[in-house]
DRENTORKOL-3810 file (N, C-alpha, C; in nm, 4 decimals):
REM DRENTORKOL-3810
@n.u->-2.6235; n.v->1.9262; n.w->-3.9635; ca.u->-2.5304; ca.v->1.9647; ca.w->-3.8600; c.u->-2.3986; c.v->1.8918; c.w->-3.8811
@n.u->-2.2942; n.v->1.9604; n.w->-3.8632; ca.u->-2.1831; ca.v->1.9144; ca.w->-3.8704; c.u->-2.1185; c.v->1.7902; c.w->-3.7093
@n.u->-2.0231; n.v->1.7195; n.w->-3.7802; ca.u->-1.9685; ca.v->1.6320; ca.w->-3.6599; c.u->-1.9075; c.v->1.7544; c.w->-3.5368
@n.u->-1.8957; n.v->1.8439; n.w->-3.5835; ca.u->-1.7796; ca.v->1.8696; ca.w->-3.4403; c.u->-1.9043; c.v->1.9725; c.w->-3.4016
@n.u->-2.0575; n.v->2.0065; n.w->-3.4500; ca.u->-2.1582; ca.v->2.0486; ca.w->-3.3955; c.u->-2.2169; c.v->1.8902; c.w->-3.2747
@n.u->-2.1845; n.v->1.8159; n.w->-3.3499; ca.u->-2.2710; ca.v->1.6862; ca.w->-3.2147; c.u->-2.1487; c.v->1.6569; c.w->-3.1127
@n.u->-2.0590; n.v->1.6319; n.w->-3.1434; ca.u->-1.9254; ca.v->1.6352; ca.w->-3.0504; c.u->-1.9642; c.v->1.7248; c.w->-2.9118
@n.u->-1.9934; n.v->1.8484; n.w->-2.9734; ca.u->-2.0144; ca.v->1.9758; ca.w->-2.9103; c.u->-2.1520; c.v->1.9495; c.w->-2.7602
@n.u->-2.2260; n.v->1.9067; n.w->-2.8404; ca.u->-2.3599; ca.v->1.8907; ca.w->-2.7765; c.u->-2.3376; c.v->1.7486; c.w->-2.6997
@n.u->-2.2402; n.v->1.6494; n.w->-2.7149; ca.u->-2.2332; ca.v->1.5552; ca.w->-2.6346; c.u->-2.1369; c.v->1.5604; c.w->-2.5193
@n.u->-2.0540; n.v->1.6654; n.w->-2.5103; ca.u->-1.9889; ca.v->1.6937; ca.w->-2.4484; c.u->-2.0935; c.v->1.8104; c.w->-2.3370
@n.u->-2.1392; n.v->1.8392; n.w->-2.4240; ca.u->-2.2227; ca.v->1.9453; ca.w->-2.2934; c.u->-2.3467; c.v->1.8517; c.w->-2.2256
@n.u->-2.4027; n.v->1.7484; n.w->-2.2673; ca.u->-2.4883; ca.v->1.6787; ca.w->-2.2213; c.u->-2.4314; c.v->1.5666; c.w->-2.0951
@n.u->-2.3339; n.v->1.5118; n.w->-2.1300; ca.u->-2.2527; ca.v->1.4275; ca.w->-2.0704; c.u->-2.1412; c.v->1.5519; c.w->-1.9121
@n.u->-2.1745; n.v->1.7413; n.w->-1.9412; ca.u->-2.1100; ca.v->1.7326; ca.w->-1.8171; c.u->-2.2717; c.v->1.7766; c.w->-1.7694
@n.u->-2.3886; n.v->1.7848; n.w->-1.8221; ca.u->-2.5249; ca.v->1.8762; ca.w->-1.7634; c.u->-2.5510; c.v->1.6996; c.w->-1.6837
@n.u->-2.5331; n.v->1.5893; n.w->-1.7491; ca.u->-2.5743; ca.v->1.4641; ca.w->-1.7066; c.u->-2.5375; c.v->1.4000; c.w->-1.5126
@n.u->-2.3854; n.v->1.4500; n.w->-1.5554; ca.u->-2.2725; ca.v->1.4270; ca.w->-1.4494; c.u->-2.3468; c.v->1.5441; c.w->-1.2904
@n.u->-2.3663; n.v->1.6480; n.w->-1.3728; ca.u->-2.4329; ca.v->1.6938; ca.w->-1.2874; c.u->-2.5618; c.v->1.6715; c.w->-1.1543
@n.u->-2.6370; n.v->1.6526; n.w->-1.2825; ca.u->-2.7929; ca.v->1.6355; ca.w->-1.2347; c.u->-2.7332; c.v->1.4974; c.w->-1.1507
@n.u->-2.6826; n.v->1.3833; n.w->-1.2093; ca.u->-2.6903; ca.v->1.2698; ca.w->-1.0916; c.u->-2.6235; c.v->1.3249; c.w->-0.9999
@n.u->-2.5109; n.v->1.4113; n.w->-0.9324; ca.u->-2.4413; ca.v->1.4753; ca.w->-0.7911; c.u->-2.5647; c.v->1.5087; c.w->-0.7398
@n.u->-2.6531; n.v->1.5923; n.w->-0.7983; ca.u->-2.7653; ca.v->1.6453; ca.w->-0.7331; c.u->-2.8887; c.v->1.5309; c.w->-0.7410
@n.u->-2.8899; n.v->1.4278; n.w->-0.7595; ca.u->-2.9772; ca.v->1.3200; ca.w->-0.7430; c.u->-3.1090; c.v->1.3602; c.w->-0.7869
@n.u->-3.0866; n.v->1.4290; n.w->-0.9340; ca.u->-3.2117; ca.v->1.4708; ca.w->-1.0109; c.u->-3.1944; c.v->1.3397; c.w->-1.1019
@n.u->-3.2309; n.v->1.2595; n.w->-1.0961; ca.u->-3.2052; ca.v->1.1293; ca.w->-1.1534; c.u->-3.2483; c.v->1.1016; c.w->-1.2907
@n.u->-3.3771; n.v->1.1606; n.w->-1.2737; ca.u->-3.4824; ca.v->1.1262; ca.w->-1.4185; c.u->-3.4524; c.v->1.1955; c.w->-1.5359
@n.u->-3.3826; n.v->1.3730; n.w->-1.4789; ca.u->-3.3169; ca.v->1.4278; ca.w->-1.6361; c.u->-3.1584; c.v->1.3992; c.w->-1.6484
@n.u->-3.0699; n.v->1.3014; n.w->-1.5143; ca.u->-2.9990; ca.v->1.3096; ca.w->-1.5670; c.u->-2.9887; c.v->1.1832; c.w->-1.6500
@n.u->-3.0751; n.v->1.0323; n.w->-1.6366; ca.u->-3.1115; ca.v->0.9539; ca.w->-1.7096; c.u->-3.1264; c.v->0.9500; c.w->-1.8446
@n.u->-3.2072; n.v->1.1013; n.w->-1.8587; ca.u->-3.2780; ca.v->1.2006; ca.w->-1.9953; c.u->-3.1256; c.v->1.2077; c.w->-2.1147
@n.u->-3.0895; n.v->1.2767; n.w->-1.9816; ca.u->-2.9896; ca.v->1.3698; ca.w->-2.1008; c.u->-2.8645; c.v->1.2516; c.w->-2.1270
@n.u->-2.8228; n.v->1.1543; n.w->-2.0783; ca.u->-2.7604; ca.v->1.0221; ca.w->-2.0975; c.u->-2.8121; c.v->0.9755; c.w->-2.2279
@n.u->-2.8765; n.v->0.9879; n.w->-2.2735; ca.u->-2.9619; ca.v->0.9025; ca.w->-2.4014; c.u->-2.8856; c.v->1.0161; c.w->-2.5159
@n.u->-2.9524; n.v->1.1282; n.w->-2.4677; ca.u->-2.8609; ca.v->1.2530; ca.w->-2.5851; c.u->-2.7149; c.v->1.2381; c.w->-2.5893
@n.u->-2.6423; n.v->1.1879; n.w->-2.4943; ca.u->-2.5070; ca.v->1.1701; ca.w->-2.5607; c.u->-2.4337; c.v->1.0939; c.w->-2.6255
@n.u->-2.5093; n.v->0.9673; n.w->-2.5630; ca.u->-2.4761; ca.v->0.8393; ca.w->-2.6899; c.u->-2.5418; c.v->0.9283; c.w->-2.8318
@n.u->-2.6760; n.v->0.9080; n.w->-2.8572; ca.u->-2.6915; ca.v->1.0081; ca.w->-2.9837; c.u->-2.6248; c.v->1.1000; c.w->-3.0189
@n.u->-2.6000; n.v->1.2029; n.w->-2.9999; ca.u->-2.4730; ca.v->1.2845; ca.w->-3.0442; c.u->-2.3409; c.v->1.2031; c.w->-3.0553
@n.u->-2.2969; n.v->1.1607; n.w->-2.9674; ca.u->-2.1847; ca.v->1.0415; ca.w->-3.0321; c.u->-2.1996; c.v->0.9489; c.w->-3.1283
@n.u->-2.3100; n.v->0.8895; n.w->-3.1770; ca.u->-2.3152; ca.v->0.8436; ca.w->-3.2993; c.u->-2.3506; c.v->0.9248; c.w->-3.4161
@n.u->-2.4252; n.v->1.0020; n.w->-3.3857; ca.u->-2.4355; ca.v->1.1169; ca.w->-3.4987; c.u->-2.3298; c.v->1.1867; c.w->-3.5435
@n.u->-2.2033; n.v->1.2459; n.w->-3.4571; ca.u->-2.1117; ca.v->1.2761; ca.w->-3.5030; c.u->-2.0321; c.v->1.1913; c.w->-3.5351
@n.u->-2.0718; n.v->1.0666; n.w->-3.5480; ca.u->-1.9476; ca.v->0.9652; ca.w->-3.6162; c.u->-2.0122; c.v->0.9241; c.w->-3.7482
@n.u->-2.1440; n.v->0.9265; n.w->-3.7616; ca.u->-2.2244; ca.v->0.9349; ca.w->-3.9036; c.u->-2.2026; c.v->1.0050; c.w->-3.9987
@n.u->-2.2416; n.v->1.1372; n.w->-3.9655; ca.u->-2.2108; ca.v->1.2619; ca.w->-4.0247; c.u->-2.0790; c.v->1.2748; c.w->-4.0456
@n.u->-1.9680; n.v->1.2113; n.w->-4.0124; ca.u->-1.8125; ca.v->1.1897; ca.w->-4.1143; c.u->-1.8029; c.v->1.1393; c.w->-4.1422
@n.u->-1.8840; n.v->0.9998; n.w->-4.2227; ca.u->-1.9146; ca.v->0.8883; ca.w->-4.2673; c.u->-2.0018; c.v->0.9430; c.w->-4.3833
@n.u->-2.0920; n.v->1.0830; n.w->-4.4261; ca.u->-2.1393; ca.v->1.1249; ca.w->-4.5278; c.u->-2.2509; c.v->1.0709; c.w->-4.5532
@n.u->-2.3220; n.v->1.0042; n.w->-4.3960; ca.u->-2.4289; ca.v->0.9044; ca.w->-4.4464; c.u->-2.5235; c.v->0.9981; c.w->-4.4505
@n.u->-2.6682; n.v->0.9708; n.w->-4.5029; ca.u->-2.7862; ca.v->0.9856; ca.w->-4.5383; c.u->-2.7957; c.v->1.0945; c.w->-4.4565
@n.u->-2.8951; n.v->1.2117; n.w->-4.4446; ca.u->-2.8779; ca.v->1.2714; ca.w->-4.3326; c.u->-2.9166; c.v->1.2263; c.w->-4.2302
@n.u->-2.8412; n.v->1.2432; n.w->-4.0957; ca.u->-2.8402; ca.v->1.1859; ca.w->-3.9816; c.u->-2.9853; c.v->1.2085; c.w->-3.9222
@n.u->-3.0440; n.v->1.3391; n.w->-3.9591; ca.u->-3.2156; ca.v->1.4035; ca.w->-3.8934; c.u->-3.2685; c.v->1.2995; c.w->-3.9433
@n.u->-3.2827; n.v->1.1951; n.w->-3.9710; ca.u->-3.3773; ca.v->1.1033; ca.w->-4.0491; c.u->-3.3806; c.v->0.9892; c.w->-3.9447
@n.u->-3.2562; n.v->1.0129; n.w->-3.9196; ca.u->-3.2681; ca.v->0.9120; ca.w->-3.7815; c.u->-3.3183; c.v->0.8873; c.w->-3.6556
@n.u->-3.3385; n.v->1.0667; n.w->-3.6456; ca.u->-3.4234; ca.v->1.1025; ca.w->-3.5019; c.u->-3.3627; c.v->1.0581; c.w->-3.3861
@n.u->-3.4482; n.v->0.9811; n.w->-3.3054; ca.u->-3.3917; ca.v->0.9681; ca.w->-3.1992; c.u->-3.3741; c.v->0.7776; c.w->-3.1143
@n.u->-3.3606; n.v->0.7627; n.w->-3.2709; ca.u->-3.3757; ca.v->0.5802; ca.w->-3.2186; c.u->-3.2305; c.v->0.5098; c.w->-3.2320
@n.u->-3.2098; n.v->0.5203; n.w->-3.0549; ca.u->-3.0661; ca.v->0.4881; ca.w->-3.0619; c.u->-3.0609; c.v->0.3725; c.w->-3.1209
@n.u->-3.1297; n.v->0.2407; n.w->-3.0819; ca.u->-3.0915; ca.v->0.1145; ca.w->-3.1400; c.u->-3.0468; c.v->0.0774; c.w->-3.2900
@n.u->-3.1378; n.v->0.2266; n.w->-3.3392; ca.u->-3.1463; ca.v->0.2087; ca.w->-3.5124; c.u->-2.9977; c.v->0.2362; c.w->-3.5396
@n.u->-2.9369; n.v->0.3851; n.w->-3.4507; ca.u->-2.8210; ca.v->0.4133; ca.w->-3.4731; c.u->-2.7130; c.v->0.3149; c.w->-3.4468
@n.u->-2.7418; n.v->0.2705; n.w->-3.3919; ca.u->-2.6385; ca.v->0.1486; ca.w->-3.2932; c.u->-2.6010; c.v->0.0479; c.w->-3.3849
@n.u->-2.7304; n.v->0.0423; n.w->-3.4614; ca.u->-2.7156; ca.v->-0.0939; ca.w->-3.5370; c.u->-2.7071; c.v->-0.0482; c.w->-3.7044
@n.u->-2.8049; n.v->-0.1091; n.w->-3.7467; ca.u->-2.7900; ca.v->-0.0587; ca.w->-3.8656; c.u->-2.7153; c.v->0.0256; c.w->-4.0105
@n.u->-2.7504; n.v->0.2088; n.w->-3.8964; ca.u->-2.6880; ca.v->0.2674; ca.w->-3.9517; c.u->-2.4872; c.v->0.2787; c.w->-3.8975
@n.u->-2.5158; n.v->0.2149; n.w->-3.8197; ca.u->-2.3433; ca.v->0.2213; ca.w->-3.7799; c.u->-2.2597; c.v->0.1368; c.w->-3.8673
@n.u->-2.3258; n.v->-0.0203; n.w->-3.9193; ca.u->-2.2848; ca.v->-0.0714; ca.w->-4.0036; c.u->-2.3060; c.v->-0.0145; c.w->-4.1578
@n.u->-2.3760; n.v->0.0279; n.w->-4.1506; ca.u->-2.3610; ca.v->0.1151; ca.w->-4.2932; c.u->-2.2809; c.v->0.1798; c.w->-4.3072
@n.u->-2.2283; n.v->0.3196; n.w->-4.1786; ca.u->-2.1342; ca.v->0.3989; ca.w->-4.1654; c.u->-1.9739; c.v->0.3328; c.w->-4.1826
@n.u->-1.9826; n.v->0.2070; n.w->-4.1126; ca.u->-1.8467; ca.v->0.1411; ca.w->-4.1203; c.u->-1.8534; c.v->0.1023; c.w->-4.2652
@n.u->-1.9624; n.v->0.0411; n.w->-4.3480; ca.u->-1.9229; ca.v->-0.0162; ca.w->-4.5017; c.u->-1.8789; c.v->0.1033; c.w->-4.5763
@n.u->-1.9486; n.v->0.2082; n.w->-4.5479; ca.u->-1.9044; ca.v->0.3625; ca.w->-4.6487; c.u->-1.7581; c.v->0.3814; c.w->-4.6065
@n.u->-1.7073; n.v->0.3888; n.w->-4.4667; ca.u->-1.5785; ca.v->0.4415; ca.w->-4.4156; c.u->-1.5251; c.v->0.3467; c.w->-4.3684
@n.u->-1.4400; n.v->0.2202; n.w->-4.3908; ca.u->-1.3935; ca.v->0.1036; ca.w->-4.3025; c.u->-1.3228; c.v->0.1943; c.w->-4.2053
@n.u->-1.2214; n.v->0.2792; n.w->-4.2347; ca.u->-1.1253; ca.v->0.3157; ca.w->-4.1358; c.u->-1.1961; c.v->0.4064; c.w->-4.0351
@n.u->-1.3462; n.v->0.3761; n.w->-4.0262; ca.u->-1.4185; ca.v->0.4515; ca.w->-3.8858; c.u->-1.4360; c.v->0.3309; c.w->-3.7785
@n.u->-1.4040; n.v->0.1910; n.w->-3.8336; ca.u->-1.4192; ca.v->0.0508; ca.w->-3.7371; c.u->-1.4013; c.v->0.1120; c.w->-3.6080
@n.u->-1.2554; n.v->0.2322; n.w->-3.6035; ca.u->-1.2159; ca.v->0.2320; ca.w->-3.5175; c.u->-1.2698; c.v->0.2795; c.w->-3.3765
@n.u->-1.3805; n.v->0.3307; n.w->-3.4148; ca.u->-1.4671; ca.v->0.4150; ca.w->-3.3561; c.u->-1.5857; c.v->0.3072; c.w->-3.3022
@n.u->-1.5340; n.v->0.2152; n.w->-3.2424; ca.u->-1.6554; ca.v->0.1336; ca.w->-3.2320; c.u->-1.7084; c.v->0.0995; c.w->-3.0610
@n.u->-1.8321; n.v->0.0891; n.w->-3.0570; ca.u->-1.8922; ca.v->0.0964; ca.w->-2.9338; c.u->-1.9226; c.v->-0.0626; c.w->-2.8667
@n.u->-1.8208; n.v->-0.0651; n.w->-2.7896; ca.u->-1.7588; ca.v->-0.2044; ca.w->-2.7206; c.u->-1.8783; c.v->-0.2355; c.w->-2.6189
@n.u->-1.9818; n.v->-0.3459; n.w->-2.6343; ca.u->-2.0716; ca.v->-0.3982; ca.w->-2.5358; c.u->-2.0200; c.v->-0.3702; c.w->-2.4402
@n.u->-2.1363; n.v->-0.2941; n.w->-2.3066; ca.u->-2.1074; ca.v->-0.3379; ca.w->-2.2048; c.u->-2.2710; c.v->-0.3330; c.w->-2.1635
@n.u->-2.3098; n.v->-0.3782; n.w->-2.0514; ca.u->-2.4379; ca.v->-0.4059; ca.w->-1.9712; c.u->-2.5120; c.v->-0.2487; c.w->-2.0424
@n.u->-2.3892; n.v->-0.1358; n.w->-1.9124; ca.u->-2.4684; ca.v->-0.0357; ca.w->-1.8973; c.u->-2.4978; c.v->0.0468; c.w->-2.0233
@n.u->-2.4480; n.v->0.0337; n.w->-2.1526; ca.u->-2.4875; ca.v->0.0546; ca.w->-2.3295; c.u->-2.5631; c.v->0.0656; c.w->-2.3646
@n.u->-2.5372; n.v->-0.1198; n.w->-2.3400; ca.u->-2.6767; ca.v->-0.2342; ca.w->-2.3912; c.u->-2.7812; c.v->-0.1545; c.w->-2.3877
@n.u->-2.8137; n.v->-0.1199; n.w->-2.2362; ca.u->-2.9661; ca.v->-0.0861; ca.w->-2.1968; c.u->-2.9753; c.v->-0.0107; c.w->-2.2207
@n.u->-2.8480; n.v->0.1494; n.w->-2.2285; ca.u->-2.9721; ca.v->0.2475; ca.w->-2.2380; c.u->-2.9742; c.v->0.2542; c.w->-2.3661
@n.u->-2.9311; n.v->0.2058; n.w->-2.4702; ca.u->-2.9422; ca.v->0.2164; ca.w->-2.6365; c.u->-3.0629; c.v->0.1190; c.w->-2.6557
@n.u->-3.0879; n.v->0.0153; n.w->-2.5618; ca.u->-3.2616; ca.v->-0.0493; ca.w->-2.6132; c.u->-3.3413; c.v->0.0221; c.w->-2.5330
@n.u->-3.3247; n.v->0.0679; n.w->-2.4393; ca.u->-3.4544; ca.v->0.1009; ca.w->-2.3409; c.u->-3.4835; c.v->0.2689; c.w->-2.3416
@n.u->-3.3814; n.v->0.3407; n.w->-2.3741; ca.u->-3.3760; ca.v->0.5105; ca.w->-2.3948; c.u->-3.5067; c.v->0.5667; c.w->-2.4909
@n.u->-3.5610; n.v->0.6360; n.w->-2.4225; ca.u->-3.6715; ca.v->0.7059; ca.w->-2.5631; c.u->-3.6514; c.v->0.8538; c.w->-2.5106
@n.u->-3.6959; n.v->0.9359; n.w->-2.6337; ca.u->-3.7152; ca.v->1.0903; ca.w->-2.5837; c.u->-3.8149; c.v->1.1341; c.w->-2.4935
@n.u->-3.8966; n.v->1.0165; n.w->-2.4693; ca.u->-4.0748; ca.v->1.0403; ca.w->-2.4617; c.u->-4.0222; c.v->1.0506; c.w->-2.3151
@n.u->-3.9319; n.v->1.0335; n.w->-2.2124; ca.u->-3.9255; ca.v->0.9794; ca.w->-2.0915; c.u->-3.9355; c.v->1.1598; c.w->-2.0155
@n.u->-3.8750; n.v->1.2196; n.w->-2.0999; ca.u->-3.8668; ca.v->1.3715; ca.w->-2.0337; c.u->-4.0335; c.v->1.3770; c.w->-2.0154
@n.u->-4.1463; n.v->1.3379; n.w->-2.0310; ca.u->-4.2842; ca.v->1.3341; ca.w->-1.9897; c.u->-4.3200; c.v->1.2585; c.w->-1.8777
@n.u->-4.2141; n.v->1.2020; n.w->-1.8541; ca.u->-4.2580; ca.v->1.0793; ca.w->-1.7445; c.u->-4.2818; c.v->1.1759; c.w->-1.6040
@n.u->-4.3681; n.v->1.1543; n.w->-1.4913; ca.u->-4.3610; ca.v->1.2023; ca.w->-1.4038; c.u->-4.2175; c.v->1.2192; c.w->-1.3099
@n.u->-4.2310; n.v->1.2907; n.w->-1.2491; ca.u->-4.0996; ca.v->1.3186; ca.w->-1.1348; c.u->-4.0699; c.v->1.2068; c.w->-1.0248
@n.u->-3.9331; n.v->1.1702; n.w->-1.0549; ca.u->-3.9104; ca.v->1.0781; ca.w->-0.9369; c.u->-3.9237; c.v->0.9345; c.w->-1.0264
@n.u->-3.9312; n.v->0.9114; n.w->-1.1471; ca.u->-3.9634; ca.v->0.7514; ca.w->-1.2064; c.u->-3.8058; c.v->0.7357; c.w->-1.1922
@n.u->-3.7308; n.v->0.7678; n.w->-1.2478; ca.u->-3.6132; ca.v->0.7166; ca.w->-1.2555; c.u->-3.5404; c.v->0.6653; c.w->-1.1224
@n.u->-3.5396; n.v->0.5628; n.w->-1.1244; ca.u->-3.3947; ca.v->0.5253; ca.w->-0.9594; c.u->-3.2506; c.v->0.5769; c.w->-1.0116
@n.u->-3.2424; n.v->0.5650; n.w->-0.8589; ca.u->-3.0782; ca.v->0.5923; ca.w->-0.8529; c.u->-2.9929; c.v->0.5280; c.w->-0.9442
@n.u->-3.0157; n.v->0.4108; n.w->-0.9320; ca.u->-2.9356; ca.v->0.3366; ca.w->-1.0087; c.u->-2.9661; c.v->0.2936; c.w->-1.1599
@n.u->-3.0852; n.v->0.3234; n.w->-1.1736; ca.u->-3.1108; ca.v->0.3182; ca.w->-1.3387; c.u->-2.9906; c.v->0.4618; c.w->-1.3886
@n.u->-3.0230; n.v->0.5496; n.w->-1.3167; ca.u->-2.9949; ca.v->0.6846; ca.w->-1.3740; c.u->-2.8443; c.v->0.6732; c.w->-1.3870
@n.u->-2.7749; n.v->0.6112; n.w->-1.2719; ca.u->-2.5829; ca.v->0.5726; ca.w->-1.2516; c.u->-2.5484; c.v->0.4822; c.w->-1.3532
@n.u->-2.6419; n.v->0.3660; n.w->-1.4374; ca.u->-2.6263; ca.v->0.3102; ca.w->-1.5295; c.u->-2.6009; c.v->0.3649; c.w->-1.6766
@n.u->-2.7241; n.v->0.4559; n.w->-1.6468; ca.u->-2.7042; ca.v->0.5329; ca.w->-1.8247; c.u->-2.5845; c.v->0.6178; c.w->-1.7814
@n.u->-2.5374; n.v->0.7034; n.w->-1.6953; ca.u->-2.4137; ca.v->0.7626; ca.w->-1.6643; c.u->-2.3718; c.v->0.7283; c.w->-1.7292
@n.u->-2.2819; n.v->0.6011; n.w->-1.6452; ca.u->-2.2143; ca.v->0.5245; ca.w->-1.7218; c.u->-2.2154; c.v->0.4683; c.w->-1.8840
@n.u->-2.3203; n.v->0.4437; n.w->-1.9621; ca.u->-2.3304; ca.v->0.4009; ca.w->-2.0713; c.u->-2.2592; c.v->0.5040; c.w->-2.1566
@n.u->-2.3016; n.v->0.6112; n.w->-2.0987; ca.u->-2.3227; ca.v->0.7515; ca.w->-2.1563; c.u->-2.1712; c.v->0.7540; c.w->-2.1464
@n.u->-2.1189; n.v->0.8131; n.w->-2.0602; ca.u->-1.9429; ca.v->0.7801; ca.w->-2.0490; c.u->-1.8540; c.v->0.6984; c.w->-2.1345
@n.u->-1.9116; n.v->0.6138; n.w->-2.1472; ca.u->-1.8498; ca.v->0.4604; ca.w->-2.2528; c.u->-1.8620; c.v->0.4851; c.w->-2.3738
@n.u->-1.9756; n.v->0.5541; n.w->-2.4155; ca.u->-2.0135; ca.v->0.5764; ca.w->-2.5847; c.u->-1.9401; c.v->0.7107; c.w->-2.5863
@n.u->-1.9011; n.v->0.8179; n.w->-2.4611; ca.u->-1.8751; ca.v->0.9229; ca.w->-2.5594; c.u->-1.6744; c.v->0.9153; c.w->-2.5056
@n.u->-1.5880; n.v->0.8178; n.w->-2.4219; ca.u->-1.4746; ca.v->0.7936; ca.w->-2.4748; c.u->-1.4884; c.v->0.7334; c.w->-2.5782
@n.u->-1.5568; n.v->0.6286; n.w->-2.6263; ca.u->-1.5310; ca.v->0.5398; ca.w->-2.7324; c.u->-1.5432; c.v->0.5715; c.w->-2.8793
@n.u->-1.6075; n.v->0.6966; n.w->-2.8853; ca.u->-1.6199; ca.v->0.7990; ca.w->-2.9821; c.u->-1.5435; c.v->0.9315; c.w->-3.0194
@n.u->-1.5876; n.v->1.0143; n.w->-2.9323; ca.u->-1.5824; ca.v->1.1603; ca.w->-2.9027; c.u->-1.4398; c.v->1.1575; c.w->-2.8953
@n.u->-1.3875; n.v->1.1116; n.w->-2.7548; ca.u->-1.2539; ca.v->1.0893; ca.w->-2.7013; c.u->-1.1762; c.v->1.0497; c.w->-2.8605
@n.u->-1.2044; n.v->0.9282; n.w->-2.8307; ca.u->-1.1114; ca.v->0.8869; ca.w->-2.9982; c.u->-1.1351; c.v->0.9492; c.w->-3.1027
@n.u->-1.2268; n.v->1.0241; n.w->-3.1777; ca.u->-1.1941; ca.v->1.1220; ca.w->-3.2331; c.u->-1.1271; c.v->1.2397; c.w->-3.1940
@n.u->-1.1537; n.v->1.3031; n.w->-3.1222; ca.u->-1.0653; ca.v->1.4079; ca.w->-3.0891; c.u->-0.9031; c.v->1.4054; c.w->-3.0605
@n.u->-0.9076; n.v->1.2991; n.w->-3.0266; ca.u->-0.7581; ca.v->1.2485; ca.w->-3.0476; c.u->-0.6596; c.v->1.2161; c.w->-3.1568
@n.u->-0.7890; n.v->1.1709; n.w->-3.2254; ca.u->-0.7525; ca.v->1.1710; ca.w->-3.3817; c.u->-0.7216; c.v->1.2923; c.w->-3.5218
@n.u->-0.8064; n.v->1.3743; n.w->-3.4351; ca.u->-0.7915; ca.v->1.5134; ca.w->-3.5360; c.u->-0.8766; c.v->1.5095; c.w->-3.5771
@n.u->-0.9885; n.v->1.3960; n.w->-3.5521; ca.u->-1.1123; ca.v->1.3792; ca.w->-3.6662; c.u->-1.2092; c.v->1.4814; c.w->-3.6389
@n.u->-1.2219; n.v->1.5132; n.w->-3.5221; ca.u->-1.3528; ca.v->1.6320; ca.w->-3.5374; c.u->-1.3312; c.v->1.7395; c.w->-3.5962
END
């Protein structure tokens, strides 16, 4: 898949996300928070020419870490694209799994779910935003 294919999909996850928390469906909008950091790093991979990105699946931390520093050694001038600590990140890039869309109804709180929002928000200006601004997608 191409970068301006995950761009695409993080932008639609991040407004389906925005959603579900107005409507205090908490647990998919928690869900779909995890898919947009992923798509935001995937489309910053995938213009970086790394390995294919499907190999990566769905382990944000791996993306976060690892392969992001790899992505920056292949492309220095992608530094710019970089995902600035904050609390609400942190967590959902260690604590996010796909497996959670199984979880029963109602696990997620309010405020777990307003956290990944937010994370989710942070990774896809700090990406998405700055690429697109850039011309890069």
């Amino acid at each position: 898949m191409s970068a301006s294919t995950f761009i695409s999909a993080a932008q639609k996850h991040l407004t389906d996300s925005s959603l579900l928390l107005d409507q205090k469906r908490f647990d998919n909008a928690a869900y779909l928070s995890g898919y947009v950091v992923e798509c935001c790093l995937k489309a910053l991979l995938d213009i970086d020419r790394m390995p294919s990105v499907k190999e990566l699946g769905h382990e944000l931390s791996l993306m976060a870490g690892n392969a992001l520093m790899l992505g920056y050694a292949l492309a220095p001038s992608r530094r710019r694209y970089n995902l600035a600590a904050t609390p609400d990140l942190d967590h959902l890039i260690k604590d996010w799994k796909p497996d959670s869309r199984y979880e029963k109804e109602n696990t997620t709180t309010p405020a777990l779910a307003e956290s990944r929002g937010r994370g989710a928000r942070a990774a896809y200006e700090q990406i998405v935003v700055a690429m697109i601004l850039d011309g890069t997608n």
